[in-house]
C-alpha positions as CSV (number, residue, x, y, z in Angstrom):
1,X,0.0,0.0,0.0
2,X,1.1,3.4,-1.0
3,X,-0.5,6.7,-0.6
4,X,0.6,10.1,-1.3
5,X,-1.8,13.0,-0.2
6,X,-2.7,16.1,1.5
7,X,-3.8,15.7,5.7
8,X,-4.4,17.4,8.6
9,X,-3.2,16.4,11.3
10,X,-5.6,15.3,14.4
11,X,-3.5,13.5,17.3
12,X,-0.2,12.0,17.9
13,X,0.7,8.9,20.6
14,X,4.4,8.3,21.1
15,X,5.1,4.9,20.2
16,X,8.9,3.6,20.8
17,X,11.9,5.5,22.0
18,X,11.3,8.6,19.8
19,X,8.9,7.8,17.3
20,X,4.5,8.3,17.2
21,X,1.8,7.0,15.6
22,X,0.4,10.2,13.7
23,X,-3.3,9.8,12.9
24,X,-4.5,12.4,9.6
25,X,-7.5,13.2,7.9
26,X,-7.5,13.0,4.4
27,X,-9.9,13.8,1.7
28,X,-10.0,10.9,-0.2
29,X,-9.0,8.3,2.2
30,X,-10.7,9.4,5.2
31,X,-8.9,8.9,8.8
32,X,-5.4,7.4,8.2
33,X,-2.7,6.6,10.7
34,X,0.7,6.0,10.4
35,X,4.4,5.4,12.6
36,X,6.6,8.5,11.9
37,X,10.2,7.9,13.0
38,X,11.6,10.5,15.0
39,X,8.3,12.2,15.4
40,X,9.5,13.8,18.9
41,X,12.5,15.2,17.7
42,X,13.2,18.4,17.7
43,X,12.7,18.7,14.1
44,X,9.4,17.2,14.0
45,X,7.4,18.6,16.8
46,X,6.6,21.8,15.0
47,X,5.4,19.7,12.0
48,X,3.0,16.8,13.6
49,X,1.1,19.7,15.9
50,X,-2.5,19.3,16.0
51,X,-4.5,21.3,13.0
52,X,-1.4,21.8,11.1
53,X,-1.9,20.9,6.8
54,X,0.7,18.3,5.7
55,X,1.8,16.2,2.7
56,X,1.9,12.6,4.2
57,X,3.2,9.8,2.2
58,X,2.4,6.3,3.7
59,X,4.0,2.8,2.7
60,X,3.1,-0.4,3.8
61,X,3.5,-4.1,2.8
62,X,0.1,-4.9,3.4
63,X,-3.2,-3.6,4.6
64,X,-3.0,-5.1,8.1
65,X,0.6,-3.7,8.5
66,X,0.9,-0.6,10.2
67,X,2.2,2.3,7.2
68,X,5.6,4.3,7.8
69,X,4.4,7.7,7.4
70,X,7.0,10.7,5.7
71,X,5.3,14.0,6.7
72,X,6.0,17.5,5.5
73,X,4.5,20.9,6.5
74,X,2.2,22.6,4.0
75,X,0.6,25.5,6.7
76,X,1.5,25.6,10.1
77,X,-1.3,27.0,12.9
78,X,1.4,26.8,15.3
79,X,0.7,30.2,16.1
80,X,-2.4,29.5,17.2
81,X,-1.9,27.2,19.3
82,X,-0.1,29.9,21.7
83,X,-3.6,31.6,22.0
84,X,-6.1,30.0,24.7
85,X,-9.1,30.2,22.6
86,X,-8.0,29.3,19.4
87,X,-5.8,26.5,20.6
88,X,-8.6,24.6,22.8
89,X,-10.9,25.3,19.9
90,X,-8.7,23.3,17.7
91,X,-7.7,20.5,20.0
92,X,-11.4,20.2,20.6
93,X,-12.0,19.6,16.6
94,X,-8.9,17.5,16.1
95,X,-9.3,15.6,19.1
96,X,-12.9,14.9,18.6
97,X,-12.5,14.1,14.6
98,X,-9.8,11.6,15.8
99,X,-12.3,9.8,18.3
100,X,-14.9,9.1,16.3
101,X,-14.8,8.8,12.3
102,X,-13.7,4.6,11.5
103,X,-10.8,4.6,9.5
104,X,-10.2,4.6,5.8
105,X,-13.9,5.5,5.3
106,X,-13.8,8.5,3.0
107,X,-16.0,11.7,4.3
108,X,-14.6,14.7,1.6
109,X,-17.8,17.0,3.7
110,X,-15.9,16.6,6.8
111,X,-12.1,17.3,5.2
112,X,-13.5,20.4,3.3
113,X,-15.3,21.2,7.0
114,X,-12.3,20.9,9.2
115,X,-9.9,22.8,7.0
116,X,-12.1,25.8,6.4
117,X,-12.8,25.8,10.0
118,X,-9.2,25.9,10.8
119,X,-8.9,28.6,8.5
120,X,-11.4,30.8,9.8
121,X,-9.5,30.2,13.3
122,X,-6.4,31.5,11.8
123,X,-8.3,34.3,9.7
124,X,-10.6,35.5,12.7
125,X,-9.5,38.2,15.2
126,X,-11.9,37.2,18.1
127,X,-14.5,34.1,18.8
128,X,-16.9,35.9,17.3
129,X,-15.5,35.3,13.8
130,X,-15.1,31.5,14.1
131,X,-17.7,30.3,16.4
132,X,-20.3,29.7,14.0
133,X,-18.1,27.7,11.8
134,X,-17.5,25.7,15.0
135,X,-21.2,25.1,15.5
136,X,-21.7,24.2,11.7
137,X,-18.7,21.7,12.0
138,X,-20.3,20.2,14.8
139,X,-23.7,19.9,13.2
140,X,-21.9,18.6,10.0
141,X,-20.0,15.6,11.8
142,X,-23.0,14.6,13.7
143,X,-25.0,14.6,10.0
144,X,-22.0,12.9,8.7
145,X,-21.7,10.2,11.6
146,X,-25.4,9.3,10.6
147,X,-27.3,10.6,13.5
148,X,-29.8,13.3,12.2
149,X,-29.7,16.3,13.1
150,X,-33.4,18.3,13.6
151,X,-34.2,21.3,11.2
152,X,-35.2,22.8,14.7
153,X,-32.1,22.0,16.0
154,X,-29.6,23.5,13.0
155,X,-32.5,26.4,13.4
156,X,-31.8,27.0,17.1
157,X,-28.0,26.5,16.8
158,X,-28.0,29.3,14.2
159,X,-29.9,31.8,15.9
160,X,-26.9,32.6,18.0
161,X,-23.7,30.4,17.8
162,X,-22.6,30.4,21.7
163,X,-26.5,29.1,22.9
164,X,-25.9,27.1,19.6
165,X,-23.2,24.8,21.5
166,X,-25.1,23.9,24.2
167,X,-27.7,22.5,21.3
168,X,-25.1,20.3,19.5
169,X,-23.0,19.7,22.8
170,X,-25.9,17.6,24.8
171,X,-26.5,15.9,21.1
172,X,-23.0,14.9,20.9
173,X,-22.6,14.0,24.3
174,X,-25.7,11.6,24.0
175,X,-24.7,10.1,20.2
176,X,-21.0,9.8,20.2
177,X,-19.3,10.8,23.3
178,X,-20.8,9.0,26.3
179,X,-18.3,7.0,27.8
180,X,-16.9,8.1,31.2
181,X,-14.1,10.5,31.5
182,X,-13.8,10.7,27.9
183,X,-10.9,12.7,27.0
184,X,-12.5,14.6,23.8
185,X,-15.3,15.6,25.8
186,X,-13.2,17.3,28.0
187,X,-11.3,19.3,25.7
188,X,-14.8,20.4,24.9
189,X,-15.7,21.4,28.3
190,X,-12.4,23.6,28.6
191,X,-12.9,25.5,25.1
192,X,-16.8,26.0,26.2
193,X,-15.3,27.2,29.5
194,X,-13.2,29.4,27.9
195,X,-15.6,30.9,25.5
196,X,-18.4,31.4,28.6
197,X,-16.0,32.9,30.1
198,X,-14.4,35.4,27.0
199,X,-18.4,36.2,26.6
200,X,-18.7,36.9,30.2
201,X,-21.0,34.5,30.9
202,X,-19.5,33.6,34.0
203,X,-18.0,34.8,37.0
């Protein structure tokens, strides 16, 4: 198996004395994984961060076998990831996408989703200008995933983005996140937290 293509880059796991199993989503290919050597090197950090666009090219003898992965930086969002909202926002998304989709199942809706909401992160000078791609992304993957999503709900949601999150949040919590101490749902809770907070929601 061979494969040469663009990804985004959702989650790394360190695997061996310095290398990780990166897992990307791809447009044609859906979720992919794949052992990069040297992944926690010094060289490679900056590269396999969460959100960032790459060229991956996997190999592998056969489908069962895991494929060594050769990654190179196309955009980096590194700089957002030294910003509170923006960062939790992405690992949210990243983490979240990771979790859920099966592998090598092809959902182009959700690769064109993820990467304009990433963009709109990097674009945007406040929440304001990103959180209702946030919402739509959420609404998307829970359409794509197969559980439907209410014309009341998507009406609700879009009425007002922030309210909007509590909508999809509970629906996501219920469809695709229910296990205990589930470690996307809580990078959820923090960037909610966050935005409550930036809206002055809370105390």
């Amino acid at each position: 198996m061979r494969l040469t293509t663009a990804a985004i880059v959702l989650a790394l796991r360190p695997h061996g004395e310095h290398g990780a199993v990166v897992r990307l989503l791809t447009r044609d290919h859906g979720l992919v994984a794949g052992y990069v050597r040297g992944a926690r090197g010094r060289r490679m950090r900056p590269i396999l961060l969460a959100g960032n666009a790459v060229e991956a090219r996997l190999a592998a003898r056969n489908e069962t076998q895991l494929p060594q992965a050769e990654v190179e930086l196309t955009r980096s969002r590194a700089p957002l990831m030294t910003e509170p909202l923006p960062a939790a926002a992405i690992l949210w998304v990243t983490a979240v996408t990771a979790q859920v989709l099966p592998e090598h199942q092809a959902y182009p809706a959700l690769y064109e989703g993820l990467d304009g909401l990433l963009e709109a992160i990097g674009a945007a000078l406040s929440a304001s200008g990103w959180g209702p791609a946030l919402l739509r992304y959420e609404l998307l993957l829970l359409a794509e995933l197969g559980f439907g999503v209410e014309p009341e709900l998507v009406a609700r949601a879009a009425a007002d983005w922030l309210p909007g999150l509590s909508l999809t949040g509970r629906r996501l919590r219920r469809d695709i996140l229910d296990r205990p101490a589930d470690p996307a749902w809580d990078a959820r809770e923090r960037l909610t937290h966050r935005l409550r907070r930036a809206a002055g929601l809370l105390a």
